[in-house]
C-alpha positions in Angstrom: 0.0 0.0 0.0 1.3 3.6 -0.5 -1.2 5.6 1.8 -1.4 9.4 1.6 -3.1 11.9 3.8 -5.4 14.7 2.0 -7.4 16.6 3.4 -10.6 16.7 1.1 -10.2 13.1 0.5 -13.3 12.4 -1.4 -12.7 15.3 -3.8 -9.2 13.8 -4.7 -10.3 10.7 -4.8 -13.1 11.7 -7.1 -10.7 13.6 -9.1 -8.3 10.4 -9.9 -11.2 7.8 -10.7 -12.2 10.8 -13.1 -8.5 10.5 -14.7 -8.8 6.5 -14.5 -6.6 5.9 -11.4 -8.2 3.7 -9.3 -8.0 4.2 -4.8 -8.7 2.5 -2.0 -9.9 3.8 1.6 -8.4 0.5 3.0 -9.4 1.1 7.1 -12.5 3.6 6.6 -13.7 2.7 10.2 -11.4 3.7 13.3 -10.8 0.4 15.3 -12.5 1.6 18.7 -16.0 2.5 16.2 -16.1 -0.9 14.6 -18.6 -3.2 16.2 -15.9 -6.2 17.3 -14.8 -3.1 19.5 -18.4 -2.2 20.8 -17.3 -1.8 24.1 -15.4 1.3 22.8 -17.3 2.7 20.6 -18.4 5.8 22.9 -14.9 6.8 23.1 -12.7 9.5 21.5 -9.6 9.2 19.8 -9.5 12.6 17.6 -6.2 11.9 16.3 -7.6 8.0 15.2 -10.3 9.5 13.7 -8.9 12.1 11.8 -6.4 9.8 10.1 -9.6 6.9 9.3 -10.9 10.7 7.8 -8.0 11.7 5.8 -6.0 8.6 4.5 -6.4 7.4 0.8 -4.4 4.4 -1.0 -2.7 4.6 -4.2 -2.0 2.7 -6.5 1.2 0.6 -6.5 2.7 -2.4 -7.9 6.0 -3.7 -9.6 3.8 -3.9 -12.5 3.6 -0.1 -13.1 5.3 1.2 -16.1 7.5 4.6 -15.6 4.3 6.1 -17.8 1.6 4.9 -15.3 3.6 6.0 -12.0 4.5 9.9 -13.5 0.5 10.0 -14.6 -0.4 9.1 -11.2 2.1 11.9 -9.7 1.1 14.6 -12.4 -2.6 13.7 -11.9 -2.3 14.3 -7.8 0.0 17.5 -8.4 -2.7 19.1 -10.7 -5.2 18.3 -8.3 
């Protein structure tokens, strides 16, 4: 996984399916909210939460041609 941190996460993420580069929100749920946790799940953990919030996964692979990798970083640069 190569997991990046943005902000306005579903706008970007938007933004690359538009330009054909798929992401994944691999962990969308903090651990202490998801319901094997229950016993948690009043609890506050801002700095979880805001991560779970703001962390997107790229696209990577050894498969990736030089082409693919410098259209993924031009595409997240002109974002």
């Amino acid at each position: 996984m190569f997991v990046i941190q943005a902000e306005n996460r579903s706008e970007l993420q938007d933004y690359l399916a538009q330009n054909n580069i798929q992401t994944l929100i691999h962990y969308p749920i903090p651990p202490h909210k998801q319901e094997a946790y229950s016993e948690y799940n009043h609890l506050n953990f801002p700095l979880t939460e805001q991560l779970h919030n703001t962390v997107l996964s790229l696209p990577i692979s050894p498969v990736l041609s030089d082409e693919e990798v410098s259209k993924i970083i031009i595409t997240i640069n002109n974002f």
